[in-house]
Structures are given as C-alpha cells and as structure tokens.
Residue frames relative to the residue before (quaternion, step in Angstrom):
aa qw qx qy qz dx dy dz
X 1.0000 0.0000 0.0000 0.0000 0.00 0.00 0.00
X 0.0840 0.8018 -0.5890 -0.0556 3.56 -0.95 0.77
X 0.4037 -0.6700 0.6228 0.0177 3.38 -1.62 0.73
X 0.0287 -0.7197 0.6937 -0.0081 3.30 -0.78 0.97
X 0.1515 -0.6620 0.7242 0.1201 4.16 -0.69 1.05
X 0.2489 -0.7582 0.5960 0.0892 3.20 -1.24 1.28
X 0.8661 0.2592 -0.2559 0.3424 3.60 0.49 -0.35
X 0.3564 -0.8675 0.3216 -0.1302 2.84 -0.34 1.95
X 0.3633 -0.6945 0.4745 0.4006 4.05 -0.21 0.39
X 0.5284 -0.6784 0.4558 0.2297 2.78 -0.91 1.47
X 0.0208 -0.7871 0.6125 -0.0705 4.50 -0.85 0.26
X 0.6175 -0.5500 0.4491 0.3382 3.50 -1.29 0.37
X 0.4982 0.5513 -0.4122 0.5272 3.33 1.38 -1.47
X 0.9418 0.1327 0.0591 0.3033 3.97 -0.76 -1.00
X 0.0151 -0.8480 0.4617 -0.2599 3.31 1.54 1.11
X 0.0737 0.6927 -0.7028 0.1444 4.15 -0.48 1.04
X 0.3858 -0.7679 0.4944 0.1310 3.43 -0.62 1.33
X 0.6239 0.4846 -0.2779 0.5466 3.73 1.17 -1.18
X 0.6327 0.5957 -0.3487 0.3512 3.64 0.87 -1.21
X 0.6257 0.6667 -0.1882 0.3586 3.44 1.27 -1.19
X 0.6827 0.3142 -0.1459 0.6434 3.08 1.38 -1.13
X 0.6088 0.5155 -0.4519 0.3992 3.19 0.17 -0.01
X 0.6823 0.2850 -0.2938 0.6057 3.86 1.36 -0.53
X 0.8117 0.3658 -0.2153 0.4012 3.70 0.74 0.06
X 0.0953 -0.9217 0.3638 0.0955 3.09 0.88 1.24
X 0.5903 0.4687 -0.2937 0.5878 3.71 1.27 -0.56
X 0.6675 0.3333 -0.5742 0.3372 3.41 0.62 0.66
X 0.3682 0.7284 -0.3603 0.4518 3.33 1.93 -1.13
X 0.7314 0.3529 -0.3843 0.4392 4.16 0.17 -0.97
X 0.7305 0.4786 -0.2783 0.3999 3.63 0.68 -0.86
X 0.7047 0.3605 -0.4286 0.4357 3.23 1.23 0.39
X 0.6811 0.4326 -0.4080 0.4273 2.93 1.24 -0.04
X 0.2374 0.7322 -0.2675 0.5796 3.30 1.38 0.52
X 0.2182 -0.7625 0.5630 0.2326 3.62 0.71 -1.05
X 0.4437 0.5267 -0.5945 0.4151 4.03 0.83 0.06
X 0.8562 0.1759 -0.1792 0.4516 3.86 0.19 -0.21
X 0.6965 -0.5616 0.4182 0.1570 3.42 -1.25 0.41
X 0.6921 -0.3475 0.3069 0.5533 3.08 1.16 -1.27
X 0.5775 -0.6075 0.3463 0.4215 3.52 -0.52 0.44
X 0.6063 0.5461 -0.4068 0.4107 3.59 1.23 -0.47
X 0.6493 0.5496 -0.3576 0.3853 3.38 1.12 -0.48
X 0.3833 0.8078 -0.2361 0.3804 3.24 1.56 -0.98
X 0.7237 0.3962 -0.1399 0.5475 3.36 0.91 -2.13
X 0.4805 0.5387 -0.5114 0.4663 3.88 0.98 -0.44
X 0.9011 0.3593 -0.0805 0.2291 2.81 -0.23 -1.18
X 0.8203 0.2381 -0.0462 0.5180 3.57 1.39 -0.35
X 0.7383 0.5069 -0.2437 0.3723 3.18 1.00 -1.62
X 0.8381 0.3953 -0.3139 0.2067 3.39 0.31 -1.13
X 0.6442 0.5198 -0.4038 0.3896 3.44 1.89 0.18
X 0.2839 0.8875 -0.3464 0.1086 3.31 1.83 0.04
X 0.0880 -0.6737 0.7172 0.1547 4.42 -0.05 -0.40
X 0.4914 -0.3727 -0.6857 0.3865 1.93 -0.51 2.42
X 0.4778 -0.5671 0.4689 0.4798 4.07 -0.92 0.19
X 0.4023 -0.7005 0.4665 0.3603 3.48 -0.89 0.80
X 0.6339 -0.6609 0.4015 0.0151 3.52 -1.21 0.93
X 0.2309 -0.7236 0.6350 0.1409 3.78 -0.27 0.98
X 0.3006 -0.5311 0.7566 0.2347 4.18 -2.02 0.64
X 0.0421 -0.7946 0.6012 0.0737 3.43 -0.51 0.71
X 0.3883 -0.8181 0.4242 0.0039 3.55 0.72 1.45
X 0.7420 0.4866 -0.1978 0.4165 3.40 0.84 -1.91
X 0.6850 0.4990 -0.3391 0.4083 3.75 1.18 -0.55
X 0.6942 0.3171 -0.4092 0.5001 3.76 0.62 0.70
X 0.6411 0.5776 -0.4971 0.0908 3.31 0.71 -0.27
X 0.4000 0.6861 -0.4299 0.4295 3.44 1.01 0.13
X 0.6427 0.4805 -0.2245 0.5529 4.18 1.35 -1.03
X 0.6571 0.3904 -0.4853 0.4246 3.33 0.78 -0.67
X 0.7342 0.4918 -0.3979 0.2463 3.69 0.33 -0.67
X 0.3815 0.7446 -0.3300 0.4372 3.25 1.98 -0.64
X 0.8488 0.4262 -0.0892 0.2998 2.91 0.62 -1.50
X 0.6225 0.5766 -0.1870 0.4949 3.20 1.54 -1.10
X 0.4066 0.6114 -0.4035 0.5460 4.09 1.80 -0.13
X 0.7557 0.3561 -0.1992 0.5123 3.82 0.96 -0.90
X 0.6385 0.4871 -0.4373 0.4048 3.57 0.79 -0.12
X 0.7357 0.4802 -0.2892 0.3800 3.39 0.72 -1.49
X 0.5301 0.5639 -0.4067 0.4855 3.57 0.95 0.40
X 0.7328 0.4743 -0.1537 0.4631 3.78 1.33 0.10
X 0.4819 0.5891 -0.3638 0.5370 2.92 1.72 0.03
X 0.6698 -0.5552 0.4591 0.1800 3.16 -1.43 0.90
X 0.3689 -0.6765 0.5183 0.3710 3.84 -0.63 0.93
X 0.6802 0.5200 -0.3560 0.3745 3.96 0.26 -0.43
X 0.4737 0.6616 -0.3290 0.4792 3.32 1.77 0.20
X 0.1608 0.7344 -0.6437 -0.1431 3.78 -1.02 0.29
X 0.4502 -0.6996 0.5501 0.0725 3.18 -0.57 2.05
X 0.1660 -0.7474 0.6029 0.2242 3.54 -1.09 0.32
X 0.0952 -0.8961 0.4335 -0.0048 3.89 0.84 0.93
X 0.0184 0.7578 -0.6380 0.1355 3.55 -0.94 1.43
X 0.5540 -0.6984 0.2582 0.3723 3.20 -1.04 0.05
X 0.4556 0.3681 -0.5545 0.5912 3.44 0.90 1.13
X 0.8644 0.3978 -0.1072 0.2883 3.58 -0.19 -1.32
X 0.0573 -0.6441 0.7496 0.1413 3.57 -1.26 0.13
X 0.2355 -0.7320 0.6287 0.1159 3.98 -0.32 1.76
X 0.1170 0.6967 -0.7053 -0.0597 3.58 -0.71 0.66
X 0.5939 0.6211 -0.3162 0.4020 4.00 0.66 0.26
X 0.1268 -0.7870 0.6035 0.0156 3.79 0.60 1.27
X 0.6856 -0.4379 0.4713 0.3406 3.31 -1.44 0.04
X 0.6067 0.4589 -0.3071 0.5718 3.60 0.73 -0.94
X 0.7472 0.3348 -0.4120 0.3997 4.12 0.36 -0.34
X 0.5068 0.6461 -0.4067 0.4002 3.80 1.09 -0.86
X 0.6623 0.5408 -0.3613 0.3720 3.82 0.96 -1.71
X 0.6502 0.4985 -0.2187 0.5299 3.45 1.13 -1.67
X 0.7945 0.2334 -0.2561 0.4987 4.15 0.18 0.41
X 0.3810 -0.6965 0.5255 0.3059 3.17 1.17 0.42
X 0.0747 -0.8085 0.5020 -0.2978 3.49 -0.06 1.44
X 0.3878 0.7355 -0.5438 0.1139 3.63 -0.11 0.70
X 0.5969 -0.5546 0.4417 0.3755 3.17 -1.69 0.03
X 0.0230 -0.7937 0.6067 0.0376 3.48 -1.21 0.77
X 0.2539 -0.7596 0.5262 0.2856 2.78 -1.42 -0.08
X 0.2598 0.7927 -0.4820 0.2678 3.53 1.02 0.84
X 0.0487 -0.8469 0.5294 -0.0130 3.57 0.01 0.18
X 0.2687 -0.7213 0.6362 -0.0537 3.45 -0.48 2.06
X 0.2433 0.7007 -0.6327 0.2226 3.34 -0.95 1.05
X 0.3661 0.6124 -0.6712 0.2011 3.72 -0.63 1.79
X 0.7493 -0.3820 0.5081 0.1858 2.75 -2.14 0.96
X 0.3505 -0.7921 0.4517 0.2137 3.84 -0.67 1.14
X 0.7978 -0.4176 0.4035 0.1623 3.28 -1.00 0.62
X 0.4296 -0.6033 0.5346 0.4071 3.98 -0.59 0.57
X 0.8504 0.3130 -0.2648 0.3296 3.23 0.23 -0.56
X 0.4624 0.6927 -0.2642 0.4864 3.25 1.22 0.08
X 0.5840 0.5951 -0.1594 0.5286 3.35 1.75 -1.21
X 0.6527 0.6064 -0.1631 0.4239 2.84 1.17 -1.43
X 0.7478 0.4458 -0.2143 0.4429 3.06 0.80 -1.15
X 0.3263 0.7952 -0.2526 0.4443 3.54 1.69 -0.64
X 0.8551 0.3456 0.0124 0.3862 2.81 0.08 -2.04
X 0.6464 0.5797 -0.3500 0.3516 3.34 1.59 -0.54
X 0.7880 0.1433 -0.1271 0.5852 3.60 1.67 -0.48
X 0.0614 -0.8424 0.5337 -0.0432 3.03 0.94 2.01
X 0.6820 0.5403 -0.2328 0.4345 3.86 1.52 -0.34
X 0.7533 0.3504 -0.2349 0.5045 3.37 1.34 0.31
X 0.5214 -0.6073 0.4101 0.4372 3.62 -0.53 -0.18
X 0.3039 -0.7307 0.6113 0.0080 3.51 -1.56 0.88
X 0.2014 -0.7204 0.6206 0.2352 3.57 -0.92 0.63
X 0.0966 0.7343 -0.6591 -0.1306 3.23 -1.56 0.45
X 0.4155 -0.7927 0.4451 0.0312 3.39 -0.04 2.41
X 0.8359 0.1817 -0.0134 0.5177 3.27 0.19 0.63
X 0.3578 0.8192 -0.4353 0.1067 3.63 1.65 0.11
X 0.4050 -0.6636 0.5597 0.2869 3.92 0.86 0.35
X 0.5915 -0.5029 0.4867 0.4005 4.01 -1.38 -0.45
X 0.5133 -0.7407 0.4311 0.0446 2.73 -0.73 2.23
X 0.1435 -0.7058 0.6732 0.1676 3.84 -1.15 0.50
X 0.7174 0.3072 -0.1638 0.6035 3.21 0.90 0.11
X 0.2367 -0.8047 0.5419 0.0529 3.60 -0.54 1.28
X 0.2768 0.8170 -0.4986 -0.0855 3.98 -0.32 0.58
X 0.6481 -0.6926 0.2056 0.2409 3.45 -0.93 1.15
X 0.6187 0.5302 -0.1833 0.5499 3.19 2.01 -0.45
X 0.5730 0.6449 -0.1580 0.4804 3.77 1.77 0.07
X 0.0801 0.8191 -0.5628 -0.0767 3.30 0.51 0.92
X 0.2295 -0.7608 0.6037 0.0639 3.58 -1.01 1.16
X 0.3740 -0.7080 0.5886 -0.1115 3.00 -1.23 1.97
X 0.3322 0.6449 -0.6726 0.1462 3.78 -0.82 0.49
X 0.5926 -0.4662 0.5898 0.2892 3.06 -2.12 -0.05
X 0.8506 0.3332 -0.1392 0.3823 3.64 1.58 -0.10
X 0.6743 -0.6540 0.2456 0.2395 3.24 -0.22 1.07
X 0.1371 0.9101 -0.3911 -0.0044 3.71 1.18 0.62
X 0.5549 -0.3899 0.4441 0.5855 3.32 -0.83 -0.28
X 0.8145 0.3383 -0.2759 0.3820 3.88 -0.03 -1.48
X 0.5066 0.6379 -0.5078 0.2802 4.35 1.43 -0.42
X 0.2094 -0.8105 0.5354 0.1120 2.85 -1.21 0.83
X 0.7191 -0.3156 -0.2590 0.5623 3.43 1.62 0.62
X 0.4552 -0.5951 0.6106 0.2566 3.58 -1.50 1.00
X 0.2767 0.6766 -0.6466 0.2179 2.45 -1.76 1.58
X 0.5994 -0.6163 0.3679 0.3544 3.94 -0.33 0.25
X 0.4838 -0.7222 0.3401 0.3588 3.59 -0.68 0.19
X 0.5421 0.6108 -0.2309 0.5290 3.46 2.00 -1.13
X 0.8215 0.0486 -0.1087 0.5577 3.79 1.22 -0.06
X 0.1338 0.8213 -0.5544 -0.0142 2.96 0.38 1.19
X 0.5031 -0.7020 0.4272 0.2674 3.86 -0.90 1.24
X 0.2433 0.5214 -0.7148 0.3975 4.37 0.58 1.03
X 0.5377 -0.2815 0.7539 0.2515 2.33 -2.64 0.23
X 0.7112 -0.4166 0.5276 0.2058 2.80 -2.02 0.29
X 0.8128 0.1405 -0.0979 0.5568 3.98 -0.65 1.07
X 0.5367 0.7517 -0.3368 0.1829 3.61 0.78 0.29
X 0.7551 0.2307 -0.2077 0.5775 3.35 1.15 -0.12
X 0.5808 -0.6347 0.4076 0.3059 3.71 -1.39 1.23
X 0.7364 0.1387 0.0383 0.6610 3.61 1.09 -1.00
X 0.1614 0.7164 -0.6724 -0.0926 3.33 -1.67 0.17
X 0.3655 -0.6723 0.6295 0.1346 3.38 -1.55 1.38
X 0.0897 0.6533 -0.7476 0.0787 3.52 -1.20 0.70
X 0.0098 -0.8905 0.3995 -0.2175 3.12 -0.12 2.01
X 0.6350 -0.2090 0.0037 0.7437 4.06 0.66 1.25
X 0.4848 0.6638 -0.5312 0.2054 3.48 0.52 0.78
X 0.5055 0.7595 -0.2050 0.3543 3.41 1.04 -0.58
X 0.6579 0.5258 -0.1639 0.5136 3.15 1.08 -1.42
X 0.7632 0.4011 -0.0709 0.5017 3.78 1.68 -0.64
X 0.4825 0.4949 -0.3952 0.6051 3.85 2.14 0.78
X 0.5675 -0.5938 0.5451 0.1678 3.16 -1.53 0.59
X 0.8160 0.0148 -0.0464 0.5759 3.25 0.89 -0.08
X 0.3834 -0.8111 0.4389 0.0508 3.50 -0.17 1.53
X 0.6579 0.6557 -0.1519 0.3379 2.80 0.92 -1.15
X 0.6459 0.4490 -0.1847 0.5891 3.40 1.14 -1.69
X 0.5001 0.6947 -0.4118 0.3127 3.80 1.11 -0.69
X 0.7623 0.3630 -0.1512 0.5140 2.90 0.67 -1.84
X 0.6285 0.4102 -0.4846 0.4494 3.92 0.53 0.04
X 0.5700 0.4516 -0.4208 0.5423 3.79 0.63 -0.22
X 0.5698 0.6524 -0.3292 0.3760 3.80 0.68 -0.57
X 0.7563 0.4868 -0.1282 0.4180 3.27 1.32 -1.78
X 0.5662 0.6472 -0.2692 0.4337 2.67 1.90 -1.83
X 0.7896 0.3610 -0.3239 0.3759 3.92 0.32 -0.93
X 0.4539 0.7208 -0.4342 0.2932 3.50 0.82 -0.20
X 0.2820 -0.7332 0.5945 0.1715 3.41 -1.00 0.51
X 0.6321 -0.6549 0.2750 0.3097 3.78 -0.70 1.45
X 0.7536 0.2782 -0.1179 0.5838 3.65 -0.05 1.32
X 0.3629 0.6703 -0.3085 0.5691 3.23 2.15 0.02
X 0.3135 -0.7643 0.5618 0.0435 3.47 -1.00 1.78
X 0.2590 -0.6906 0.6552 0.1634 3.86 -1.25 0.72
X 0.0709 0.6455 -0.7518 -0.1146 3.68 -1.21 0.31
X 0.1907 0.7276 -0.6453 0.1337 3.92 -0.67 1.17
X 0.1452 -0.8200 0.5497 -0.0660 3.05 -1.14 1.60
X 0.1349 0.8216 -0.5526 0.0382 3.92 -0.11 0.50
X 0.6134 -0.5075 0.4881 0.3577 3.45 -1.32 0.79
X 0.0231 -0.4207 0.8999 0.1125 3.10 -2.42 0.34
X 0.9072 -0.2351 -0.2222 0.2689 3.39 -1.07 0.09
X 0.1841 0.8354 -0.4965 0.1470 3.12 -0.55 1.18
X 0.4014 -0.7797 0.3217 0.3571 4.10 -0.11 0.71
X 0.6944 -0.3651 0.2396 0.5720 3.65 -1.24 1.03
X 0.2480 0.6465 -0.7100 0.1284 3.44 -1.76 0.51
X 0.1623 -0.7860 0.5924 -0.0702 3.25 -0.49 1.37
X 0.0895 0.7218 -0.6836 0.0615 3.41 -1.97 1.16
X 0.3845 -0.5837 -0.5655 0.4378 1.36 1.05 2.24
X 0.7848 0.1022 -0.2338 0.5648 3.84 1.17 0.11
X 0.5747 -0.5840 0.5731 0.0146 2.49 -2.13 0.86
X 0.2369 0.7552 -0.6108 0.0220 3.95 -0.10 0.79
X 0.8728 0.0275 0.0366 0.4860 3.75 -0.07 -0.78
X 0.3439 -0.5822 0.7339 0.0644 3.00 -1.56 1.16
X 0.2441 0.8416 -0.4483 -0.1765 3.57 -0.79 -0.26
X 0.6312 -0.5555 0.2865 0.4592 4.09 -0.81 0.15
X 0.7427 -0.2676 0.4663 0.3992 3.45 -0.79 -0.83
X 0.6712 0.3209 -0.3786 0.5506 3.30 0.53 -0.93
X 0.7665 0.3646 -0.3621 0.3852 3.70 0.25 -1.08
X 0.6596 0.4715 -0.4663 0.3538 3.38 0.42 -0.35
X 0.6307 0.3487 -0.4699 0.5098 4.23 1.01 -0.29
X 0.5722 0.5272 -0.4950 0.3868 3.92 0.58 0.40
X 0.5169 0.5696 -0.4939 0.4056 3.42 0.75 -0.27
X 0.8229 0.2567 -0.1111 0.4945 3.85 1.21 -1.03
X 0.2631 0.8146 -0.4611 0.2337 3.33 1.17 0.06
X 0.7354 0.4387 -0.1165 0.5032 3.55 1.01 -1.49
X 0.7688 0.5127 -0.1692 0.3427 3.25 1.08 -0.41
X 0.8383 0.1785 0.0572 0.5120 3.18 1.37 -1.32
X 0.5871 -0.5609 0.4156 0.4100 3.59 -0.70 -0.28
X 0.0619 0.8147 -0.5584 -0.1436 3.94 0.77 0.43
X 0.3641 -0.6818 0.6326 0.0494 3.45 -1.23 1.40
X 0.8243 -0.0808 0.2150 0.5175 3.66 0.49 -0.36
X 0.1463 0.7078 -0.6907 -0.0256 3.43 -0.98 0.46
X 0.0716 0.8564 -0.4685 0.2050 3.38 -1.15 1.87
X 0.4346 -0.6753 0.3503 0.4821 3.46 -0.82 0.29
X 0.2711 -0.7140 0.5702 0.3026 3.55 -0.92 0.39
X 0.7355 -0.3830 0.2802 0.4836 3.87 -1.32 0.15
X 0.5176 0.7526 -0.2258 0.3387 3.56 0.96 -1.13
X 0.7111 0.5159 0.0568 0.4744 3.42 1.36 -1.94
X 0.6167 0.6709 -0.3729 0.1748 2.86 0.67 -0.79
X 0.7446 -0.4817 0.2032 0.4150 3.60 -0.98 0.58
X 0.6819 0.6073 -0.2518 0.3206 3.12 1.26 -0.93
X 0.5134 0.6483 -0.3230 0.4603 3.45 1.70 -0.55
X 0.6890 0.3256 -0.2239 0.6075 3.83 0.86 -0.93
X 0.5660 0.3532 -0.5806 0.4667 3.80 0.42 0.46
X 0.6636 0.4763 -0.3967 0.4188 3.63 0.19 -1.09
X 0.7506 0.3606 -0.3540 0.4258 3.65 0.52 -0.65
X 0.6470 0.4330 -0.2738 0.5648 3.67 0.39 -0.53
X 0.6506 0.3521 -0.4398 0.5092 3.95 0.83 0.02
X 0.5229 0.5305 -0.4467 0.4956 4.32 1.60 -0.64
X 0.7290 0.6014 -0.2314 0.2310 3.22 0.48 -1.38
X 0.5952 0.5268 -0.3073 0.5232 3.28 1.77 -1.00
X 0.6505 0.6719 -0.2124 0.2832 3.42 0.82 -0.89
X 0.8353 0.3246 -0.1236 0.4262 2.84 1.23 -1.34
X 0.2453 0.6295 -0.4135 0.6103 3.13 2.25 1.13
X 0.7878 0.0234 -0.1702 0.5915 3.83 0.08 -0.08
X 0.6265 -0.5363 0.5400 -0.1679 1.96 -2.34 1.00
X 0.8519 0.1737 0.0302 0.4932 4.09 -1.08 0.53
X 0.8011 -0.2525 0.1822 0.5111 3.51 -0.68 -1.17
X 0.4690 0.5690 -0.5129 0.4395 3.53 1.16 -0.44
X 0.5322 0.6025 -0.4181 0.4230 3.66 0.55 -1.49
X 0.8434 0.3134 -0.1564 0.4075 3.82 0.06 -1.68
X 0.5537 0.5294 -0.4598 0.4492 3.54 1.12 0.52
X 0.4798 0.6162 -0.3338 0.5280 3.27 1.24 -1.15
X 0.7531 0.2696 -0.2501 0.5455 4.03 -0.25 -1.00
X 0.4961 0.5091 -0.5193 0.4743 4.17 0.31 -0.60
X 0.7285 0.3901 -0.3373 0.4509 4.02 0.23 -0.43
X 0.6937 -0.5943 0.3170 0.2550 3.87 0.73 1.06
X 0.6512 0.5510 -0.2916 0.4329 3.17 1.76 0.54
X 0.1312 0.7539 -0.5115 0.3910 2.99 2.14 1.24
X 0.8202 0.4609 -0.2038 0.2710 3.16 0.31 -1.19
X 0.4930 0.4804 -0.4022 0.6037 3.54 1.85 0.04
X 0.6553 0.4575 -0.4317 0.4181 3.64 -0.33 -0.49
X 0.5814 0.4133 -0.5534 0.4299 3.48 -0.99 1.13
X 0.7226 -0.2985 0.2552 0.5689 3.83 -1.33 -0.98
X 0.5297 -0.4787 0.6229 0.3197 3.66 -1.83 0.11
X 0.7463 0.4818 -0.3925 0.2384 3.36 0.47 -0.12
X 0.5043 0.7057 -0.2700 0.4181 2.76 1.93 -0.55
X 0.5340 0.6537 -0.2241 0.4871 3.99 1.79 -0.14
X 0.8483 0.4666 -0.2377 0.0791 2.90 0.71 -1.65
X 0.5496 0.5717 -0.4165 0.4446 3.16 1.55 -0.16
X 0.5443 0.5888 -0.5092 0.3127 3.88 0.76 -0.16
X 0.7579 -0.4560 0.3785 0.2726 3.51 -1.60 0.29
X 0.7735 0.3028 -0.2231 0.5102 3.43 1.19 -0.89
X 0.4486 0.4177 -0.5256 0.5900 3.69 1.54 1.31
X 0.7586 0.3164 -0.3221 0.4697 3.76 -0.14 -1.16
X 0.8079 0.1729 -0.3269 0.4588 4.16 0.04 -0.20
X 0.3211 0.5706 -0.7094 0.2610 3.38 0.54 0.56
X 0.6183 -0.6178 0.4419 0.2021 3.70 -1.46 0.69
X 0.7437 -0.5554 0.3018 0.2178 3.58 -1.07 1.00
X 0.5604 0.6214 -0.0882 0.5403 2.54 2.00 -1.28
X 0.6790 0.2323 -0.2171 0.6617 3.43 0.50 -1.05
X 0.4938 0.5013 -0.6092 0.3656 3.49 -0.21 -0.10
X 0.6351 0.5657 -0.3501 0.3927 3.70 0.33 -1.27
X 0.7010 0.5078 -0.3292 0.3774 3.51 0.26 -2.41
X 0.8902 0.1888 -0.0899 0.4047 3.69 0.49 -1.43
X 0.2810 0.7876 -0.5446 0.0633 3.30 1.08 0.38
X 0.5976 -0.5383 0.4617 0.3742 3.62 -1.30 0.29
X 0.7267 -0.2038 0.1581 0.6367 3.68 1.50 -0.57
X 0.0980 -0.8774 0.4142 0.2212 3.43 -1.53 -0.15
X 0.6039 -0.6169 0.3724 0.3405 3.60 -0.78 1.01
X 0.3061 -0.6192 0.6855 0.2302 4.10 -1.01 0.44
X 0.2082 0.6713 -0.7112 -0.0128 3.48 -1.21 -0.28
X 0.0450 0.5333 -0.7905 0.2977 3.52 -0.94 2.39
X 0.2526 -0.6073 0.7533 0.0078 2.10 -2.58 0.71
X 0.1592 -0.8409 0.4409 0.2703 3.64 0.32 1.06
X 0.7809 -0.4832 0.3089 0.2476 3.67 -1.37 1.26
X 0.4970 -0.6871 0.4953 0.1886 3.31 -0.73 1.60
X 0.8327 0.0221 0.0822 0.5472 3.62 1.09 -0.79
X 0.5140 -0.6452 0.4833 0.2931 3.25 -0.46 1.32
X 0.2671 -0.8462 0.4333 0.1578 3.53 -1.25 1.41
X 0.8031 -0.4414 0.2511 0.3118 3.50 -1.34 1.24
X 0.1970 -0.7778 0.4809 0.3536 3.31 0.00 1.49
C-alpha cells in the first residue's frame, strides 16, 4: 500500500507557485485581484513567518497513481454504465442523474484526515481495493482507495452519487462511508448500493452524525442516533457493533455548537455568553479529551450526546438459509 500526502509546508528549498495557490485560496483571489504579485511574493512577505506555515497541494505527486489506479477501477464499472474517462477522472454522473439527486455545484470543499480506525481498516486490505463513498478531497492520497464524490477533486477518482453507485456487484474488500450520509437524499438506497458492492466477507466502517449543527456539502438532510443509523444495515449486513469512535465524542458537538453560538453575537452579549463557563468550551475538542469529564463520562452518555456514531459490519460469507 502506498500514500502520497499532498499538502506540504510550503519552503524556499521546494517553492511550487501553482501548488501555493492552489492550497491558499485567499491568496489565489488577491492575486488575481492585483493586491499581490504572485503567490511567491505572498510567501515573502507573510507565509513563511505564518504559525501554522502556510502549505503547498502538490497535485503533480499522484498523478502517475491515479492512472495506476484507474487501470483497476474501470474494470468494475457496470456495462450499462457510460463512464466519461480522463486522465484524472472516471465521470459516472450525467446530467439526467445530478437533476434526479439534486446535484449541484459547490464550492464547499470537505477535506479530513481518516480516523485510527479507518487506517486500520486501510491497512487491513492494503492488497485490494477500498471504497471511500463519499471520500471529500483527500490530504492523503492512497493507492488502494478508490475515492468517490459528487465532486471533481484533485485526489477523486470517480464522480458519481451514492443512490447509484456505477460498480459491479462484489467489488470492493472494504468500504468507508464517512459523515456522508447525513448529506444523500436517500439513505436508504445508500446503504443497499453499499451492501450491493461489497464483496462476501467484505467489511463496512460508516459513521454519521447525531448531534451536530446544519453543515452542508452541499446539503444537509439527516443526522441520526444509533438506533437509526444500525437500521439503515440491519437488513443487509452483519452489524458487529455500533459505537462512538474518539472523533465523536460528545465533546466535539459541544465545542462546536458552544463556537458556533458565539460567533452569532456580538460586543457584550458575545461576553455574557462566555461569562457562563462556556469560555472554556469554545476552541478545539482535543484540547478536552484527556480531562476526566471526557474519558469517564459513561458509555451511556457517550451514546445520548455523542457527536455521531461509527457502524462496524461484515457483509455475510453466504447468503442465509431462506
């Protein structure tokens, strides 16, 4: 299994002018804008004393994997498909499907870093081929990951919807479907296209929020609990466990929903709002988790308020005796 991390600290030694803009989009406008020269000037002047250093998309270091990689996909597509196939992309998303899923262009731009367990799961079929339904724009490129979206990233390897996704039947060892759910018109058909591509003995890792505030890529329909989130696969798979994962925890949907409230008022309201001991929530979740009221908060409450929860199936080795 290899990995190629694309965004890189930017440095005199390995300056890439396009790369720059491409990770720094508020400089990219100001130059085109005319307030700056060029992004290299940018780094004169600003970037390299920044905390964090600002960061280069080094695009050019996979494109050699995507084609590698795309030889092993286009064998898995469905004959009743007509792929539009370049050398980044495999278009599985005609106009006539985009209307029927309410499909638009955005410019939001999902992009997180996977999960121990997710890695884990990664690493477990570094010889075969993974979905990641919904895999947003990858900071991390891996050669055994085929990335799925509704948007044309740099790291997607092919656009298409979740409610039709355009595999054969049995085609992938594992598949991640990761806050993606909470953002399809129809769960349901999700998780049968989910089952439908699996390969018998083929492992799911699907996480989706419960409380968490509107956020849209580009929409927002359903949060949901535990119970509803192992019904989506109950009928389908073996569920092994449904849990919070470190990621979820409660603390993640306090800290956000305590920023979020904040950064709704203003002046002295603002400093009343935090004067109620909820100064100390507003920043990162990680900055909590080692305290006492994250690591012994109860299993129980973990669930009621988790920030979301993780699935973990394995889809039947052998269809069961009717």
């Amino acid at each position: 299994m290899a990995s190629y991390e694309l965004d890189l600290p930017a440095s005199d030694a390995c300056f890439d002018e396009a790369a720059y803009l491409l990770a720094n989009p508020d400089v990219a406008q100001a130059v085109r804008a005319g307030q700056l020269a060029s992004g290299h000037q940018h780094f004169d002047l600003y970037g390299r004393r920044e905390t964090p250093p600002r960061r280069m998309r080094m695009t050019s270091r996979i494109q050699g994997a995507k084609r590698i990689k795309q030889r092993r996909i286009l064998p898995l597509i469905r004959p009743d498909v007509q792929p539009i196939i370049s050398d980044d992309t495999i278009d599985c998303l005609p106009a006539k499907t985009r209307a029927k899923w309410n499909i638009v262009d955005t410019d939001a731009v999902s992009s997180h870093a996977y999960c121990d367990e997710i890695m884990q799961l990664v690493g477990r079929h570094a010889g075969g081929l993974v979905l990641d339904a919904g895999a947003g724009r990858r900071p991390v490129y891996f050669d055994n990951v085929v990335n799925y979206e509704i948007v044309a990233y740099d790291t997607t390897d092919v656009v298409g919807v979740g409610e039709e996704l355009p595999f054969a039947d049995d085609s992938f060892d594992a598949v991640i479907s990761n806050a993606v759910l909470e953002h399809v018109k129809d769960p349901f058909r999700c998780a049968r296209e989910i089952a439908r591509v699996l390969k018998p003995g083929g492992e799911l890792f699907c996480a989706v929020p419960m409380l968490q505030p509107l956020h849209g890529y580009p929409h927002h329909y359903y949060n949901m609990t535990s119970q509803g989130l192992r019904n989506l696969f109950a009928d389908l798979l073996d569920v092994e466990g449904v849990d919070v994962p470190r990621h979820l925890l409660p603390i993640w949907s306090l800290t956000w929903m305590c920023s979020n409230w904040a950064a709704g008022l203003t002046g002295s309201a603002r400093d009343e709002f935090l004067a109620l001991r909820i100064g100390d929530l507003v920043g990162s979740p990680a900055d909590h988790l080692h305290r006492a009221y994250v690591s012994e908060l109860s299993p129980a409450v973990n669930s009621e308020i988790a920030a979301g929860h993780a699935l973990f199936a394995r889809k039947p080795r052998q269809a069961p005796s009717p």
